[in-house]
PASEBA-1860 file (N, C-alpha, C; in nm, 3 decimals):
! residues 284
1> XXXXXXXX> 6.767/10.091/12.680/6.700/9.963/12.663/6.589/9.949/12.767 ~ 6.479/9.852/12.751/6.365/9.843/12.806/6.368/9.715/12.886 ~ 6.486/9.654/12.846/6.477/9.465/12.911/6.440/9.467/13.047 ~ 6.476/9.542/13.143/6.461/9.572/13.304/6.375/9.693/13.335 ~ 6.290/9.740/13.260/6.243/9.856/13.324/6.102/9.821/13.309 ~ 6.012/9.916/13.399/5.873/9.859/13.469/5.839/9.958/13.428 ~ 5.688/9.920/13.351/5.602/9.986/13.308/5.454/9.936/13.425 ~ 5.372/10.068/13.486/5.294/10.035/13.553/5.178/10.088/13.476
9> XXXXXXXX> 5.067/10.037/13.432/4.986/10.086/13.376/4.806/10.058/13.460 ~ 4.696/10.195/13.451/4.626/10.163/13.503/4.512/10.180/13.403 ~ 4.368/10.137/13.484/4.288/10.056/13.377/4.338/9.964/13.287 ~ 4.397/9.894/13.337/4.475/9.785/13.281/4.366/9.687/13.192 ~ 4.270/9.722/13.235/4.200/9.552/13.252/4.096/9.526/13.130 ~ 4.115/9.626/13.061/4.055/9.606/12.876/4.111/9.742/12.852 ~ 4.050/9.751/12.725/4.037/9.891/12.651/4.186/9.901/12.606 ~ 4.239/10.010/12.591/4.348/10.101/12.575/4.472/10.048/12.687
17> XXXXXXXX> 4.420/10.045/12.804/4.491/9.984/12.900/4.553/9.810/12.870 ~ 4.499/9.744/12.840/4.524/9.602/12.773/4.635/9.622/12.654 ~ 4.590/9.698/12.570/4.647/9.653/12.451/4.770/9.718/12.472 ~ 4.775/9.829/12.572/4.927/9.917/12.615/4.995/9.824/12.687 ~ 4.940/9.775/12.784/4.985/9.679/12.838/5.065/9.582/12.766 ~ 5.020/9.517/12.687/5.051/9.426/12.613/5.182/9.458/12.508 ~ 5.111/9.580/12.477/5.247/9.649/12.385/5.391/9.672/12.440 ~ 5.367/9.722/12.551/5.496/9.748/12.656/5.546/9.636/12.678
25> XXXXXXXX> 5.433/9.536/12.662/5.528/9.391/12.699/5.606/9.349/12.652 ~ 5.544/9.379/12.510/5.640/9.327/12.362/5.750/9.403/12.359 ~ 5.746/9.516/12.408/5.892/9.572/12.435/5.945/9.606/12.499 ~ 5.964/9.510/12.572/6.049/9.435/12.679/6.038/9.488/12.830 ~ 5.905/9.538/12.811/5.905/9.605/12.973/5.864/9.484/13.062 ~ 5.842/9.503/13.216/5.753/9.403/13.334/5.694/9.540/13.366 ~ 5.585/9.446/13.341/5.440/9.540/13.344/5.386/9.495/13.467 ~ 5.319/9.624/13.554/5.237/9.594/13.659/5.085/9.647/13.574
33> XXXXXXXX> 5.007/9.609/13.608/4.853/9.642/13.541/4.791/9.690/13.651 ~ 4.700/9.792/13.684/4.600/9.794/13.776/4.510/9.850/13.756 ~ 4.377/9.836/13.810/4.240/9.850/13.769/4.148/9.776/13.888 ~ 4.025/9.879/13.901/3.938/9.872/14.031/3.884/9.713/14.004 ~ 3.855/9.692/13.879/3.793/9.546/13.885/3.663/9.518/13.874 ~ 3.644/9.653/13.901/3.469/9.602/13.967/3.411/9.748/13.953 ~ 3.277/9.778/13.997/3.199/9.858/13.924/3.241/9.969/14.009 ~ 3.273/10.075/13.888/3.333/10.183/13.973/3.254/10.302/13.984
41> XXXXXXXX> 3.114/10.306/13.950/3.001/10.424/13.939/2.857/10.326/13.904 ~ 2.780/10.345/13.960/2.645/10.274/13.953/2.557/10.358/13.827 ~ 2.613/10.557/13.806/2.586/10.626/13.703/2.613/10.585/13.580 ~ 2.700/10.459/13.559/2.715/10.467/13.434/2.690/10.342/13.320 ~ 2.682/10.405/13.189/2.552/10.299/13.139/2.645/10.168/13.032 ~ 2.744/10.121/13.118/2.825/9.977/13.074/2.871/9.917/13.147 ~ 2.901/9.772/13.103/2.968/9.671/13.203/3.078/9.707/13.269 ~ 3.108/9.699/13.381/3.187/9.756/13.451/3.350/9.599/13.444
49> XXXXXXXX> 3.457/9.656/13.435/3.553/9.578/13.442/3.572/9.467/13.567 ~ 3.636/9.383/13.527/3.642/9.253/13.622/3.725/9.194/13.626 ~ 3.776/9.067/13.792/3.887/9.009/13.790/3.947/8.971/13.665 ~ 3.845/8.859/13.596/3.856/8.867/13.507/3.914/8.883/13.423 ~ 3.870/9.031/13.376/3.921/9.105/13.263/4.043/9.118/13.303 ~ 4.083/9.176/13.423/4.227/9.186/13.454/4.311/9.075/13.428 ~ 4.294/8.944/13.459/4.370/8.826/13.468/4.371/8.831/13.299 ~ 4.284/8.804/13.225/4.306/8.775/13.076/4.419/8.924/13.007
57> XXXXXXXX> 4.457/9.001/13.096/4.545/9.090/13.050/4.698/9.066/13.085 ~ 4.684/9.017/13.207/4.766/8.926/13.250/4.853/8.823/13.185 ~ 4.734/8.726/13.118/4.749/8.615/13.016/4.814/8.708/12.881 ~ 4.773/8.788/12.843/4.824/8.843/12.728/4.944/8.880/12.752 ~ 5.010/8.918/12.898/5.129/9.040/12.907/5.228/8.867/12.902 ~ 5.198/8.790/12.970/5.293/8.680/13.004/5.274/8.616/12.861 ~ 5.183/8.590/12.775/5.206/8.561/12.669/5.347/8.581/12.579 ~ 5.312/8.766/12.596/5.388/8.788/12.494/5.576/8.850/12.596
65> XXXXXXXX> 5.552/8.750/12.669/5.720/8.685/12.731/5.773/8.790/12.860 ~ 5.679/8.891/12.932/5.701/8.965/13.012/5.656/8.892/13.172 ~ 5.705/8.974/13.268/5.738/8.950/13.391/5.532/9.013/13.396 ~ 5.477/8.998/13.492/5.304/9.040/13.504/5.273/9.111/13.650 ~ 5.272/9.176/13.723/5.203/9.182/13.853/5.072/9.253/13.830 ~ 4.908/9.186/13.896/4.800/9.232/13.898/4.739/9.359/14.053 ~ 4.755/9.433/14.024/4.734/9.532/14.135/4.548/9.569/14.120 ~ 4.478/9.570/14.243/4.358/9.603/14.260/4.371/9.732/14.307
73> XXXXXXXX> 4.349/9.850/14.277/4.268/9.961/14.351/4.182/10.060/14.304 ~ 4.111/10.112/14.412/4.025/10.244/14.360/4.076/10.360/14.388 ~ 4.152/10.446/14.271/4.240/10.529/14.268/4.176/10.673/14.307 ~ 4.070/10.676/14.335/4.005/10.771/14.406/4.095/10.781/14.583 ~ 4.132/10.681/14.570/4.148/10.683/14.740/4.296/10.657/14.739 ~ 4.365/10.766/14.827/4.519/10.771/14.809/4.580/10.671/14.850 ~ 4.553/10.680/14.948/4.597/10.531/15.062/4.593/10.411/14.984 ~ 4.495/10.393/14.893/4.507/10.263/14.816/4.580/10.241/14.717
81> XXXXXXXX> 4.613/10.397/14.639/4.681/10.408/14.564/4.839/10.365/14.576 ~ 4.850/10.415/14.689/4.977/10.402/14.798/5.009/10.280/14.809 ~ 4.938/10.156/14.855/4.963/10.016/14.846/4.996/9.968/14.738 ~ 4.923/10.009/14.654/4.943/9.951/14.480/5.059/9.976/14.469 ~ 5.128/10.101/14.457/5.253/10.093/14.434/5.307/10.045/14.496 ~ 5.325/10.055/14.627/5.422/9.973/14.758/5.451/9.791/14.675 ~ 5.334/9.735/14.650/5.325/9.599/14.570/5.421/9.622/14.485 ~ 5.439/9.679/14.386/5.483/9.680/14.286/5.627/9.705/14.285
89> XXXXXXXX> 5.638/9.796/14.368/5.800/9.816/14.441/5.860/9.716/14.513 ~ 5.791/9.653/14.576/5.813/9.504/14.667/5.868/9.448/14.536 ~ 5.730/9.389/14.466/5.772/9.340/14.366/5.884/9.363/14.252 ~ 5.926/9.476/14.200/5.982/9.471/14.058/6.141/9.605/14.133 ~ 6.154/9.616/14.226/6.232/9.693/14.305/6.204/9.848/14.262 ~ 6.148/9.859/14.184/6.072/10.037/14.121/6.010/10.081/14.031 ~ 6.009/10.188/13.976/5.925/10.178/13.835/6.045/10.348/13.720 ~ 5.995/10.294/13.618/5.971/10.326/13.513/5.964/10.472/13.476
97> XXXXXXXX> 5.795/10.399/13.448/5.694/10.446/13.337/5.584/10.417/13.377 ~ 5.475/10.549/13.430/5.390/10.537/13.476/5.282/10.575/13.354 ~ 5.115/10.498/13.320/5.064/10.504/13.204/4.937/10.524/13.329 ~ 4.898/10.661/13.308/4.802/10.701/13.401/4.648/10.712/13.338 ~ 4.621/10.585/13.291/4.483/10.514/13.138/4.374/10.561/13.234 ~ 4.338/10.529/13.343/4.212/10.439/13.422/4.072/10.588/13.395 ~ 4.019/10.546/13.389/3.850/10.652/13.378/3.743/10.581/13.300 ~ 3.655/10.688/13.340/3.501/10.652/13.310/3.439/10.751/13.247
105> XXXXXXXX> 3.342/10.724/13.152/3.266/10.817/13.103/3.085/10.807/13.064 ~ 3.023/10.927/13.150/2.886/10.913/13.160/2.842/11.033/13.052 ~ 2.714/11.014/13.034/2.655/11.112/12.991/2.534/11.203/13.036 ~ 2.487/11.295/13.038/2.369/11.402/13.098/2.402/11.533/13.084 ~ 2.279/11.601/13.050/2.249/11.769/13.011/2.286/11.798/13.157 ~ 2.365/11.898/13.188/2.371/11.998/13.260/2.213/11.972/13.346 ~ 2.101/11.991/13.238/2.024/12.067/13.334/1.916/11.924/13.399 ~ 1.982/11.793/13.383/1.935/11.676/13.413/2.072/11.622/13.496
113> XXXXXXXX> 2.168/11.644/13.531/2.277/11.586/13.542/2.259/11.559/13.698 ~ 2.246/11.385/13.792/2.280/11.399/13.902/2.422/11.437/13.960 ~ 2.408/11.435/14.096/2.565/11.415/14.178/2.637/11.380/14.085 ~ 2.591/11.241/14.139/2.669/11.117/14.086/2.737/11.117/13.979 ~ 2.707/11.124/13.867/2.741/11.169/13.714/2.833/11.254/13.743 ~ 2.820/11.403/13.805/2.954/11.474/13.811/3.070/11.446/13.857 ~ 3.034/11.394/14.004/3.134/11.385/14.110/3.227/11.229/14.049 ~ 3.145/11.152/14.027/3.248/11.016/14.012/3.303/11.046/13.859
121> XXXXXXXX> 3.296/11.122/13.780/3.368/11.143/13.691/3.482/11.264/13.701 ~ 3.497/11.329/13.789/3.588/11.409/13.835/3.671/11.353/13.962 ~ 3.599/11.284/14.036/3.681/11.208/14.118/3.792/11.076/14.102 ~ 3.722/11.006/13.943/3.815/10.932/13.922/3.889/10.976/13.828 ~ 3.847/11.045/13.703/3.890/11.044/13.621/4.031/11.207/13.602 ~ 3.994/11.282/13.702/4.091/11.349/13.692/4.134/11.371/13.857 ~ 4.132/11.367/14.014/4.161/11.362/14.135/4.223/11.218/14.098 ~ 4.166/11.140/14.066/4.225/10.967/14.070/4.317/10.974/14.011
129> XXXXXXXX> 4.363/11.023/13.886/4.474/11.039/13.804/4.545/11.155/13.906 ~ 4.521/11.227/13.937/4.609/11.330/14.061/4.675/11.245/14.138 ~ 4.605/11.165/14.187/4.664/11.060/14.316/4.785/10.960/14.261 ~ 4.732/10.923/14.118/4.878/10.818/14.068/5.011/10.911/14.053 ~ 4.959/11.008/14.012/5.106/11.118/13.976/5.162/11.150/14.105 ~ 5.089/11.186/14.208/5.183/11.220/14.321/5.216/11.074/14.407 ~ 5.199/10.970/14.378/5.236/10.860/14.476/5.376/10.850/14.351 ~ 5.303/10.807/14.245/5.436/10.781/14.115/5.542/10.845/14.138
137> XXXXXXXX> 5.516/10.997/14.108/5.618/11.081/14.061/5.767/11.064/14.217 ~ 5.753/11.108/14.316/5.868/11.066/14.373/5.931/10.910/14.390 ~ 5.856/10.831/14.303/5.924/10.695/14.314/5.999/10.713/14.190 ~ 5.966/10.761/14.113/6.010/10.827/13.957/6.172/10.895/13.983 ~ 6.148/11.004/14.075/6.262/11.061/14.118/6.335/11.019/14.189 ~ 6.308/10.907/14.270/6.430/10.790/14.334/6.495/10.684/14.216 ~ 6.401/10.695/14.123/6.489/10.588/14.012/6.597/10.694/13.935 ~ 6.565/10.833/13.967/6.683/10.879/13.868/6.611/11.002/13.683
145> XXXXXXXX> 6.475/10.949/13.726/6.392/10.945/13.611/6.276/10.859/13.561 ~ 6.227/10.906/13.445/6.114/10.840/13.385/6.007/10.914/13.301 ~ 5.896/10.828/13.305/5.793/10.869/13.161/5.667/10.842/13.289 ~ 5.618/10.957/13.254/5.422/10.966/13.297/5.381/10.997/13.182 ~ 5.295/10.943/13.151/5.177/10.939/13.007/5.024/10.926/13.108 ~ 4.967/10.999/13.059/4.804/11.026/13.114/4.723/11.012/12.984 ~ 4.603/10.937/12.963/4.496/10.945/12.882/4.417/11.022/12.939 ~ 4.428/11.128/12.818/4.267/11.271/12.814/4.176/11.181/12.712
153> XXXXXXXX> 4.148/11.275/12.594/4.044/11.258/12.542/4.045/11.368/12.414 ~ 3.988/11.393/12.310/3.952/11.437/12.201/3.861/11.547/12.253 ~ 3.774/11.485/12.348/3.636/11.599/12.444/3.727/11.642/12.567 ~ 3.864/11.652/12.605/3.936/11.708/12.672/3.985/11.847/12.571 ~ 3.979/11.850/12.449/4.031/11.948/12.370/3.892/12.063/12.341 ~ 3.794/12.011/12.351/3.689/12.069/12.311/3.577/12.088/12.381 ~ 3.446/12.104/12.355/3.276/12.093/12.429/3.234/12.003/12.374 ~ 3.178/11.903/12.474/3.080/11.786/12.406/2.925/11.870/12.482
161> XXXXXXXX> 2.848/11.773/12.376/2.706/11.768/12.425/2.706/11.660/12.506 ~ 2.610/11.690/12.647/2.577/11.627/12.690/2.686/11.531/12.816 ~ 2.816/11.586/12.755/2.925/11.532/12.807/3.027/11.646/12.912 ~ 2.980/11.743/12.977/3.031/11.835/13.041/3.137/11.828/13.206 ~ 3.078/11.685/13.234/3.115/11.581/13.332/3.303/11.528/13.290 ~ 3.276/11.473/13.147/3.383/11.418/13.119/3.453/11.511/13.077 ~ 3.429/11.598/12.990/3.520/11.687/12.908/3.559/11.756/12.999 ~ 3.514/11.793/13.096/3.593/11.894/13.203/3.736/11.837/13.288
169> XXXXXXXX> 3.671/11.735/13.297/3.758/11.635/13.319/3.882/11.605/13.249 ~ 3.905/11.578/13.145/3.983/11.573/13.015/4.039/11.675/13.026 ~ 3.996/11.721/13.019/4.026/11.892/12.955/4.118/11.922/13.104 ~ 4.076/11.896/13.224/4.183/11.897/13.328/4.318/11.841/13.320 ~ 4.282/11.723/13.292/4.388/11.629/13.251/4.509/11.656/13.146 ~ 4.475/11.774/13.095/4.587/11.860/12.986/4.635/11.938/13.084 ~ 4.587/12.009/13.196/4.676/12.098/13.249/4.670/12.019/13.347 ~ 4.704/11.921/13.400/4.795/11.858/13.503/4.885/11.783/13.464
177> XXXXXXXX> 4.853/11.781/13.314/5.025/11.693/13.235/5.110/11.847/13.201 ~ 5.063/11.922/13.181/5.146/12.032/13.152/5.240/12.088/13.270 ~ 5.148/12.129/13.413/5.217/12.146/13.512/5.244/12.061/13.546 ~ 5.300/11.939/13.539/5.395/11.834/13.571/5.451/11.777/13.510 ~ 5.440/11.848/13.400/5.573/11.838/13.331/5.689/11.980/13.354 ~ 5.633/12.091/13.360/5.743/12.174/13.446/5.782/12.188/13.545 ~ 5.699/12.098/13.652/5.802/12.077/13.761/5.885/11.967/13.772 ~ 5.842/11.838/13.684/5.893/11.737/13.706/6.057/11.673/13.618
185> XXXXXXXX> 6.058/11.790/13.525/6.170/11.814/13.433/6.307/11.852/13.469 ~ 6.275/11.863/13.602/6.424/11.855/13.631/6.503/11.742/13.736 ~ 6.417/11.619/13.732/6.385/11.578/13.749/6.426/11.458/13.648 ~ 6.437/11.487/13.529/6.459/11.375/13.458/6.336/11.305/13.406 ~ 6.249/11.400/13.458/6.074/11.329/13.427/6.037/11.336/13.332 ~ 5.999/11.296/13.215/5.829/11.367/13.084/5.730/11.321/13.153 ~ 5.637/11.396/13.098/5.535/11.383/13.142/5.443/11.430/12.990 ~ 5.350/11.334/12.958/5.308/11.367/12.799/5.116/11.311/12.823
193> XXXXXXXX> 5.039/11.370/12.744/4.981/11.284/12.697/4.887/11.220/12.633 ~ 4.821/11.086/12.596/4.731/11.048/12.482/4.653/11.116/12.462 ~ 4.561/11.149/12.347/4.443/11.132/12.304/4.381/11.036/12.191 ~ 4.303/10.976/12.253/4.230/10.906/12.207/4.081/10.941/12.179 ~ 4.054/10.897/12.017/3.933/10.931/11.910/3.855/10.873/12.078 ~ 3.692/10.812/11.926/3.636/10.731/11.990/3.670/10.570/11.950 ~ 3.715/10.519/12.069/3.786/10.389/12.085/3.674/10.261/12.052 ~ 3.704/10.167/12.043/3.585/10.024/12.042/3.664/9.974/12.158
201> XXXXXXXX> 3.583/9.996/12.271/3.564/9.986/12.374/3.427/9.998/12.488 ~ 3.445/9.912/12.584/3.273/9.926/12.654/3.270/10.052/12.673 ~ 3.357/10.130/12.742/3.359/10.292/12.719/3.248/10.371/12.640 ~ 3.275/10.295/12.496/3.170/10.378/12.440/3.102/10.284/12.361 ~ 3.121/10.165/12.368/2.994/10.107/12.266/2.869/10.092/12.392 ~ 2.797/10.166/12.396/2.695/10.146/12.441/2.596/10.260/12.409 ~ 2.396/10.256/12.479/2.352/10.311/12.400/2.337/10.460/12.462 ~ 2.392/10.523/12.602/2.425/10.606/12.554/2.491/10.708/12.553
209> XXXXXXXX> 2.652/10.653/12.465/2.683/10.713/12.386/2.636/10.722/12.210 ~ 2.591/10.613/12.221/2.555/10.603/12.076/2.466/10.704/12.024 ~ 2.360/10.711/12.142/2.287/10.858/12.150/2.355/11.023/12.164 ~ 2.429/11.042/12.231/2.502/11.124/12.238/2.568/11.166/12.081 ~ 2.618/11.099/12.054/2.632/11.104/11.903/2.533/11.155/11.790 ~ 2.437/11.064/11.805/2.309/11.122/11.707/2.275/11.266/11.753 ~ 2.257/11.285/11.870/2.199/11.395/11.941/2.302/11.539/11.849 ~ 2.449/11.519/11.868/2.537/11.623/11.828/2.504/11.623/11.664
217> XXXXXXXX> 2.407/11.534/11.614/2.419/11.549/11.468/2.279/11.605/11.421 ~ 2.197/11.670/11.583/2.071/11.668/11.510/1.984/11.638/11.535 ~ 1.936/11.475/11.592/1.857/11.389/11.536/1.828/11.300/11.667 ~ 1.716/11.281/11.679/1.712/11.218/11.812/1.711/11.014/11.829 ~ 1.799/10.944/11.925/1.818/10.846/11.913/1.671/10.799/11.918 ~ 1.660/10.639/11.884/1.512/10.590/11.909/1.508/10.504/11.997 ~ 1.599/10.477/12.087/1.621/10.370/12.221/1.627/10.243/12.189 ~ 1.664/10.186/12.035/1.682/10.033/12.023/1.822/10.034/11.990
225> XXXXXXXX> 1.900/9.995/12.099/2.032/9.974/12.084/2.076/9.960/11.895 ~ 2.050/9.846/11.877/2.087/9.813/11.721/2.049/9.924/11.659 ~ 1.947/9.967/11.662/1.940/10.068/11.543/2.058/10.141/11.577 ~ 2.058/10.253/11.719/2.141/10.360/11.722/2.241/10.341/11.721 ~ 2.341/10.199/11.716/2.503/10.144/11.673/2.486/10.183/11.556 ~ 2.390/10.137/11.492/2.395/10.166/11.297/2.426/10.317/11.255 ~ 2.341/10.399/11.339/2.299/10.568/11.295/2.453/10.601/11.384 ~ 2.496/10.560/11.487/2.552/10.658/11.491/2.771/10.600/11.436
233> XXXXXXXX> 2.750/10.481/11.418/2.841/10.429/11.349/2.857/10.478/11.207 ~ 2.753/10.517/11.120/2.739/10.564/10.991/2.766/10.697/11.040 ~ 2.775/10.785/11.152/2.778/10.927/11.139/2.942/10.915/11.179 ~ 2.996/10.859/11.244/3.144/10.871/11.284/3.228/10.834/11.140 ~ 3.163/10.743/11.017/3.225/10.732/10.945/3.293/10.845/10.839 ~ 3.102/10.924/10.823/3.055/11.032/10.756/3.202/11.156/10.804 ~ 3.190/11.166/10.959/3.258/11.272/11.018/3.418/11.245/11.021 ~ 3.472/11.117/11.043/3.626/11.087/11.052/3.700/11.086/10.905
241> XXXXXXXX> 3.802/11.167/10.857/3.850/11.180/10.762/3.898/11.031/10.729 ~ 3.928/10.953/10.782/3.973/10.789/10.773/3.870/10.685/10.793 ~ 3.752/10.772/10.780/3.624/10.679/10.780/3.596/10.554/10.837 ~ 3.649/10.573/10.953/3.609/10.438/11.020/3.560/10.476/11.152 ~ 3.437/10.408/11.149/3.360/10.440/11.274/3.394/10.461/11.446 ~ 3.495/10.350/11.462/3.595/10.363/11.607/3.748/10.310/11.533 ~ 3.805/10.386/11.657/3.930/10.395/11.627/3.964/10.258/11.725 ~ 4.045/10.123/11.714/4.104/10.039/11.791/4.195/10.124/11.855
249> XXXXXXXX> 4.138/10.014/12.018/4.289/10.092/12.126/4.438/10.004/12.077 ~ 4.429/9.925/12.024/4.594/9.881/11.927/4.631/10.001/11.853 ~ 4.551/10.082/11.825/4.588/10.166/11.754/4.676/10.309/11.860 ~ 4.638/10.310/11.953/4.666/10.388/12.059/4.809/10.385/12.129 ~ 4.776/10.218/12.139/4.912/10.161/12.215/5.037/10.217/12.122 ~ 5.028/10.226/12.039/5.219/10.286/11.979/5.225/10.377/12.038 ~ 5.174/10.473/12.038/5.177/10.631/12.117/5.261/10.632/12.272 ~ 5.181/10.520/12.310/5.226/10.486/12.474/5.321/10.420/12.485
257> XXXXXXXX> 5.391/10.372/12.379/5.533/10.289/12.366/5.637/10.397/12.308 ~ 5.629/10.466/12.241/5.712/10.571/12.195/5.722/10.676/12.360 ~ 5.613/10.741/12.354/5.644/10.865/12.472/5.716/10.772/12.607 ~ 5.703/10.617/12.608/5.756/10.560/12.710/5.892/10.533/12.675 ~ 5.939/10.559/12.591/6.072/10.549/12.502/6.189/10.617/12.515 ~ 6.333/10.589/12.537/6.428/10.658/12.530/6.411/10.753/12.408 ~ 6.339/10.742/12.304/6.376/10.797/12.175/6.310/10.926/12.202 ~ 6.160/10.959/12.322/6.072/11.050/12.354/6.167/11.131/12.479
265> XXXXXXXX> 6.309/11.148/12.463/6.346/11.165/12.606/6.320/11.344/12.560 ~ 6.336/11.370/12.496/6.284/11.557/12.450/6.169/11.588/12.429 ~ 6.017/11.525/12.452/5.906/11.518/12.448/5.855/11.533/12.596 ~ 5.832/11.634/12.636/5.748/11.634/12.728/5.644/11.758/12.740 ~ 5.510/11.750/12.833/5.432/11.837/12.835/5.348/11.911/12.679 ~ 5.334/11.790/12.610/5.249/11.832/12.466/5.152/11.636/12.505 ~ 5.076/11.666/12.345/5.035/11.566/12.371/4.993/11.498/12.225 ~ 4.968/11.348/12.185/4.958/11.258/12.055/4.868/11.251/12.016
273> XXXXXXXX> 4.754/11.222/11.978/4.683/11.185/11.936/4.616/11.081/11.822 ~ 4.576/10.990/11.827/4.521/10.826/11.772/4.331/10.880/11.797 ~ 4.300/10.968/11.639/4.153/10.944/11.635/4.075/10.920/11.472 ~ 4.171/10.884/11.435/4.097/10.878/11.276/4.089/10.998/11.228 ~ 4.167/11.098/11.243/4.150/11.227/11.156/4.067/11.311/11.256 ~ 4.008/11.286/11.349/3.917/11.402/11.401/3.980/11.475/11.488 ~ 4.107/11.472/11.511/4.216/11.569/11.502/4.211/11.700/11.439 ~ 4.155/11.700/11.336/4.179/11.794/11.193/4.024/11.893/11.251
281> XXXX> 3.918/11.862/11.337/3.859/11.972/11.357/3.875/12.014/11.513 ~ 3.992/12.007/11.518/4.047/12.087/11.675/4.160/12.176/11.617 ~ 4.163/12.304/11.701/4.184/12.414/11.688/4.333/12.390/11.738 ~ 4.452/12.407/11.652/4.581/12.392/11.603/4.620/12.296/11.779
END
């Protein structure tokens, strides 16, 4: 049963992270949420998450009849990482089920690509996720057990254009759920995790990814936002066997409620996937 057990989830504060959040709530977890809050790369081309956003996730988790704690950090940095949990342990006496969501995604050619673009997308999105697993995982093994779930990516399985920053990234993020899931298995640990299509999320509604998109089809964007939502919303339809342009992160959240599940206790070190069929052009 789930009535007493703590689900800590990061990037809490929209996207995939919210609606998991929320989902875990509904079944019956006390959810801690955490997320930087605030702009976590100046490289990248969307609104960056906020108190805010966090608190209205908040509102949703207590809505739907769960216990809430809001944790701030920038998971780049261990030490902070370290507090977050310490909170949360104060608070809820341990954890769970760790949902290791939080990242960012930029775009640039290799042969245009600053620092910046590389480094803060490898620093948060796969070192930052390093840092939750090793603060997590021995609090994991003082409870006896538990569930780590990490969000990769669809461009973690494959080569994007233009996207060499993130996908490397991703694509890391499969072999650090794999090797930790064989060490952490005896342990009582899984360790599994998402992939997610392209989500409707600030993540990627913006223009450019929207470009990025056209670009892999060909065709060069024309820099008026509206148009290139249209062109490249009509090409995700064209390309997703379930024809729908983004995939909802509601759609995601079951994934992260199952592998967080007694029923997932023989599931570990593989991974789910929620993308509208574009599953079907990755290689078995």
């Amino acid at each position: 049963m789930s009535d007493s057990r703590v689900a800590v989830v990061t990037g809490a504060a929209r996207g995939i992270g919210r609606a998991s959040a929320v989902a875990l709530a509904k079944a019956g977890y006390r959810v801690a949420g955490a997320d930087i809050a605030a702009l976590a790369s100046s490289a990248m081309d969307y609104r960056p998450a906020t108190p805010e956003d966090l608190a209205e996730t908040g509102r949703l988790v207590e809505e739907a009849g769960a216990e809430w704690l809001p944790v701030v950090f920038d998971q780049r940095d261990k030490s902070a990482v370290q507090d977050g949990f310490s909170q949360i342990v104060d608070r809820f006496g341990g954890i769970d089920v760790v949902f290791a969501n939080a990242g960012i995604q930029g775009f640039a050619p290799l042969l245009e690509m600053s620092d910046e673009v590389w480094h803060d997308q490898i620093d948060i999105n796969l070192t930052g996720t390093a840092n939750v697993l090793r603060i997590a995982a021995p609090l994991l093994v003082q409870r006896g057990g538990g569930r780590i779930i990490i969000t990769s990516s669809t461009q973690g399985q494959h080569g994007t254009l233009d996207g060499s920053g993130y996908s490397a990234s991703k694509w890391g993020l499969l072999g650090l759920m794999k090797s930790a899931a064989l060490e952490l298995g005896q342990y009582g640990i899984t360790v599994n995790a998402v992939i997610p299509g392209l989500i409707d999320t600030a993540l990627t509604r913006h223009e450019d990814r929207y470009a990025q998109i056209i670009r892999s089809g060909g065709n060069e964007p024309t820099g008026d936002v509206e148009k290139d939502e249209q062109t490249a919303a009509a090409a995700q339809q064209r390309k997703l066997p379930l024809g729908v342009p983004w995939v909802e992160a509601e759609d995601v959240a079951p994934l992260v409620v199952f592998l967080a599940s007694e029923e997932a206790r023989m599931v570990s070190g593989t991974s789910f996937a929620a993308t509208g069929g574009d599953s079907a052009n990755i290689t078995a």
